[in-house]
C-alpha positions in Angstrom: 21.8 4.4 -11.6 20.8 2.3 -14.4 18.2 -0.8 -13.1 20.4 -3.0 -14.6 23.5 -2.2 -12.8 21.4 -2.0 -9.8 21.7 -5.1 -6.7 18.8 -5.7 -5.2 19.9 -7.8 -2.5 19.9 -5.0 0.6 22.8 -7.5 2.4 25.4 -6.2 -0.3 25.1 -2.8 1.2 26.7 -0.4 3.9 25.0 2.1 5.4 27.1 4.8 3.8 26.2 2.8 0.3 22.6 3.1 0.7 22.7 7.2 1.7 24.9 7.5 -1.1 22.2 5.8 -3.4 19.5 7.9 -1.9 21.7 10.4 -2.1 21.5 11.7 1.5 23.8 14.7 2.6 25.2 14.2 6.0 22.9 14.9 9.1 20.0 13.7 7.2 16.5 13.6 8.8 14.3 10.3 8.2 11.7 12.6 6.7 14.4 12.8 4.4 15.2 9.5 3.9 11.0 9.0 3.3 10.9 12.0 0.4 14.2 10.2 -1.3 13.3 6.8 -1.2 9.9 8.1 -3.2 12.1 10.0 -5.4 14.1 6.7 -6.4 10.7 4.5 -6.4 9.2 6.9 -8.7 12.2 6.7 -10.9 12.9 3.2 -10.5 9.1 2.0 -11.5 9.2 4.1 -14.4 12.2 2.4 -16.3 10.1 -1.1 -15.4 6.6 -2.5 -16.8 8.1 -5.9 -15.5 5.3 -7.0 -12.5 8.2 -8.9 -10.5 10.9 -6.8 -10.8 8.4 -4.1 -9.4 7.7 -6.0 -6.3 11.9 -6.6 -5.9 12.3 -2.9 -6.5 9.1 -2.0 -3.8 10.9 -4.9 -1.7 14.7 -3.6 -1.5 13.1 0.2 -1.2 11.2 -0.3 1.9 14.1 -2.7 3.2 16.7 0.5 2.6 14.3 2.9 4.1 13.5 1.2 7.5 17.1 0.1 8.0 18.1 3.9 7.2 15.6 4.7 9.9 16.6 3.1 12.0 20.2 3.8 12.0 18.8 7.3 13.5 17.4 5.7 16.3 19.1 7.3 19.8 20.0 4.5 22.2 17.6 3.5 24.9 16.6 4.5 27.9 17.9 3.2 31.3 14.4 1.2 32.5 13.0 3.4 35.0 13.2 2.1 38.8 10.5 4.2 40.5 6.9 3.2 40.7 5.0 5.2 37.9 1.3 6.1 37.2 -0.3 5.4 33.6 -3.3 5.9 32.3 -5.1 5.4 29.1 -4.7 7.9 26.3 -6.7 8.0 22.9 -6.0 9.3 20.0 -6.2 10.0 16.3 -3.7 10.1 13.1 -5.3 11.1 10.5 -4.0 11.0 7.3 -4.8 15.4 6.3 -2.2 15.4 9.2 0.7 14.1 7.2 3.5 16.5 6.8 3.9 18.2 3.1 5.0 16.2 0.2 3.9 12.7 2.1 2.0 10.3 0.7 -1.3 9.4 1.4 0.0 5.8 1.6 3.0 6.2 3.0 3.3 9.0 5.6 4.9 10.5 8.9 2.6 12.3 11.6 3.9 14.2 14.2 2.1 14.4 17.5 0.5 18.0 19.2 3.6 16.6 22.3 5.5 13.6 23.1 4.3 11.1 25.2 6.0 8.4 27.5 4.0 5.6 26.8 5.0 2.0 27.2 2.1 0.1 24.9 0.3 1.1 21.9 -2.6 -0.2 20.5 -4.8 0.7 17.0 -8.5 0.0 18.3 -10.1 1.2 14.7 -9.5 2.3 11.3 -11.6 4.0 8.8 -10.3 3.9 5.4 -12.6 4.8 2.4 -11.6 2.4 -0.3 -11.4 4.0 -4.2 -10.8 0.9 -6.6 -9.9 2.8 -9.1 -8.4 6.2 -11.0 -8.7 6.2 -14.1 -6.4 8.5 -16.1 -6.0 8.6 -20.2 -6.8 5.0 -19.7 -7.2 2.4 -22.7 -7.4 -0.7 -23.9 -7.7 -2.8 -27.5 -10.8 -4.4 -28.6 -10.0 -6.5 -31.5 -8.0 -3.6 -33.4 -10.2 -0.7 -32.0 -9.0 1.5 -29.7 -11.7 1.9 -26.3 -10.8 5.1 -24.2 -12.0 4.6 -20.7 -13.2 8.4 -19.3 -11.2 9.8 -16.6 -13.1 9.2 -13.4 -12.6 6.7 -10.6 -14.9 3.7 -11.1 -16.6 1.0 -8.5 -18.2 -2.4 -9.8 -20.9 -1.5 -10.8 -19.7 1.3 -11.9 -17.3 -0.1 -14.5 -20.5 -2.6 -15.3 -23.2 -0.1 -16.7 -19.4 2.2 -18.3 -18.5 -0.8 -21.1 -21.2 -1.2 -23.0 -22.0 2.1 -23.6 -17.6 2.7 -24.4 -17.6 -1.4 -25.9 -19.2 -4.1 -27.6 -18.9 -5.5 -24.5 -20.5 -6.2 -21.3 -19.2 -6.9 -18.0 -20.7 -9.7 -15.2 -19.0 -9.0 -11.8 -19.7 -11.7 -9.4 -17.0 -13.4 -7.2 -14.8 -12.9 -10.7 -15.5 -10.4 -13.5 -16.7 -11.9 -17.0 -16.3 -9.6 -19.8 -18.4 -11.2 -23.1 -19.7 -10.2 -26.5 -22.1 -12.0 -29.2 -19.3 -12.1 -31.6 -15.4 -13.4 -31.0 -13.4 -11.0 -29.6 -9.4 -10.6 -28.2 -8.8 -7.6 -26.0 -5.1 -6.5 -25.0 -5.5 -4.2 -21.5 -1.4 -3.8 -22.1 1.4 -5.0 -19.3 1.2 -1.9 -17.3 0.2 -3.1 -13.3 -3.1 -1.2 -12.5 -4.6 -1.1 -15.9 -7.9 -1.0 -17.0 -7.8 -4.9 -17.2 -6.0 -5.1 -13.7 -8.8 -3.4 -11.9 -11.7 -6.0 -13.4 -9.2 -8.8 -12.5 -7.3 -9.1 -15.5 -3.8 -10.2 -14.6 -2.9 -10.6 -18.4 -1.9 -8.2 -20.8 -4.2 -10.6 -23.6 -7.1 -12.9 -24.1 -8.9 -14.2 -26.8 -12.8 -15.2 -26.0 -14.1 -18.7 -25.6 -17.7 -19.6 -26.3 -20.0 -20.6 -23.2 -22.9 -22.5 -24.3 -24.8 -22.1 -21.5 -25.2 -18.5 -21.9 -24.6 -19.1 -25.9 -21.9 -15.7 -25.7 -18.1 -15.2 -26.5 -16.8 -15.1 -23.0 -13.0 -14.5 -21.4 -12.9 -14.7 -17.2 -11.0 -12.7 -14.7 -8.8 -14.7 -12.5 -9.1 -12.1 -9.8 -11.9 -10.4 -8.3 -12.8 -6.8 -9.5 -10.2 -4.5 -7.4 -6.9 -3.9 -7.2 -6.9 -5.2 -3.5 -8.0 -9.0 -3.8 -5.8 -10.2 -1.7 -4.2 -8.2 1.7 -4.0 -5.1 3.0 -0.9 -4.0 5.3 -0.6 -1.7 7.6 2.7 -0.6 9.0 3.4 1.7 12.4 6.9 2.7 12.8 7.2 4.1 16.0 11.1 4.8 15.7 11.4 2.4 18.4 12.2 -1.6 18.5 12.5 -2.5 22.3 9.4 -4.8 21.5 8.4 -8.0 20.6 5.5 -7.7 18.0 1.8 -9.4 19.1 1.7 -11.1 15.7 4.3 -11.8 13.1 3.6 -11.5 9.1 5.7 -13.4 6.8 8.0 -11.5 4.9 6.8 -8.0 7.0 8.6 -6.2 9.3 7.8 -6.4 13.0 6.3 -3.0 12.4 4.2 -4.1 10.6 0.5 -3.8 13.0 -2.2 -5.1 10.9 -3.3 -7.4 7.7 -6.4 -6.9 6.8 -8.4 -8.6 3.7 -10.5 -6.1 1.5 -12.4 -7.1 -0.9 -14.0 -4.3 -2.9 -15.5 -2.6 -0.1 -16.4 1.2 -0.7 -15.0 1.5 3.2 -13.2 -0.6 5.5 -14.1 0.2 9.0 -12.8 -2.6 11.7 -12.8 -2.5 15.2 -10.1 -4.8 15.7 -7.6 -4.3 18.4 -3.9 -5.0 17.6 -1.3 -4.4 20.2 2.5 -3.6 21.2 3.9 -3.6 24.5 7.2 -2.0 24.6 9.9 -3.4 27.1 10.4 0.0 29.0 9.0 2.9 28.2 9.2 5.0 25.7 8.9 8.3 24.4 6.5 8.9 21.3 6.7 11.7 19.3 6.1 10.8 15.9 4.7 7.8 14.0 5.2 7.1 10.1 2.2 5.2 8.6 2.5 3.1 5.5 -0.1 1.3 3.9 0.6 -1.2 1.4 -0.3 -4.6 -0.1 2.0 -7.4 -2.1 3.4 -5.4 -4.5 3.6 -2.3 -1.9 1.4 0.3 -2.6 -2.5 0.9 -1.7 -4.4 2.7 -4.5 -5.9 5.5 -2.3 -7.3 8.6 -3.2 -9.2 9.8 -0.3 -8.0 10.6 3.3 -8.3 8.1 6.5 -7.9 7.7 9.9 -6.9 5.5 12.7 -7.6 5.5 16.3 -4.7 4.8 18.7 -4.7 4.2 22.8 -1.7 4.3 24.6 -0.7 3.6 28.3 0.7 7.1 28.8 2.6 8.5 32.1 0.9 11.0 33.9 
């Protein structure tokens, strides 16, 4: 389907509308529904260099996907009238544990066994953070052409790479400064993630100023370095919604378990404690993890974990 001739507004849609646009054969699994909603993102954000238009398209995507989902949802369960033992039950998902052709951001587990549980908590994450991948990347230094090498790069990192690449150096403090001893522009392009995106860059171009103070040809970042300067979300859909969420996110799901803020850490390792207390119990076999920020998708590279507890029937 052409972009143009696409609606983006998930309330003009049926059901049946929606699996014919991800083009779902009938009896469709939501592992299924997962691998061709990436399909269509992939295609989708390819025909776009538009920054908003990519956030409605990640925006009407995930809305398509979770209300797919959970049209396969089975009814509930009577709540049970006998008295019941719990106890509590750790454990891990860990993202090598994702089934084939997953995401590393966006991903279901499946559990060694169900488990009748009837709250669920994340007690700690580990997620090793890689700012950036650099691949056949580039950008325009007055009319020269500056190839970035193919690596993934850290502050620093990117600090002591520029001038030996560039005429220029780069200053990363709470924003990145990128200056020269002569005038420069430098065009980083309109694609989201470039090379200018990662320093902070949220334009495609910029001509330098001239600081006095430090007497050089200055432009400045109007992020911080990192491609996560703002939130990090984490999702848990459980295939369940007999509960009311701890904590509510604007414009999230109640799945949604977790907003962190990261803020070019090498790892993010938090022992918070976010909760859900179903309304009966429930039987948990499978969780889908999705980790995303504003624009909905985390630039990972490297596999995580996080550590559940459950309340689970014995």
């Amino acid at each position: 389907m052409p972009l143009m001739n696409l609606d983006m507004n998930i309330h003009h849609y049926t059901n049946e509308e929606l699996e014919n646009l991800f083009r779902l054969d009938p009896g469709y699994t939501v592992t299924q529904i997962v691998k061709s909603e990436r399909i269509l993102y992939d295609k989708l954000m390819r025909s776009v260099s538009d920054f908003a238009t990519q956030q409605n398209i990640a925006l009407f995507l995930g809305e398509a996907t979770q209300r797919l989902s959970e049209a396969q949802l089975p009814k509930p369960p009577p709540k049970p009238e006998v008295a019941e033992r719990w106890i509590r039950f750790m454990f891990t998902v860990d993202s090598t544990q994702r089934t084939t052709g997953s995401k590393l951001n966006d991903f279901i587990v499946m559990l060694p066994e169900p488990i009748r549980i009837h709250s669920l908590q994340m007690e700690f994450l580990d997620i090793p953070v890689v700012w950036k991948e650099c691949q056949q990347s580039l950008f325009y230094l007055n009319d020269l052409v500056v190839h970035v090498p193919n690596g993934t790069y850290t502050a620093s990192e990117m600090e002591a790479l520029l001038p030996t690449i560039a005429d220029l150096t780069l200053k990363v403090h709470s924003h990145s400064v990128l200056s020269s001893s002569e005038p420069f522009t430098v065009d980083f392009g309109k694609q989201y993630k470039s090379v200018g995106w990662i320093m902070g860059f949220r334009q495609p171009t910029y001509k330098s100023e001239f600081n006095a103070l430090t007497s050089r040809h200055e432009i400045v970042s109007e992020a911080p370095y990192g491609h996560l300067t703002e939130l990090l979300y984490i999702e848990v859909y459980d295939y369940q919604e007999n509960f009311t969420p701890e904590r509510v996110y604007a414009g999230q799901t109640k799945h949604t378990m977790a907003c962190i803020p990261v803020l070019n850490e090498k790892r993010i390792q938090i022992p918070y404690v976010f909760h859900r207390e179903y309304e009966y119990p429930v039987l948990l076999d499978r969780l889908r993890i999705r980790l995303y920020n504003k624009v909905g998708e985390f630039p990972l590279q490297t596999d995580f974990s996080i550590l559940f507890s459950a309340e689970k029937q014995i």
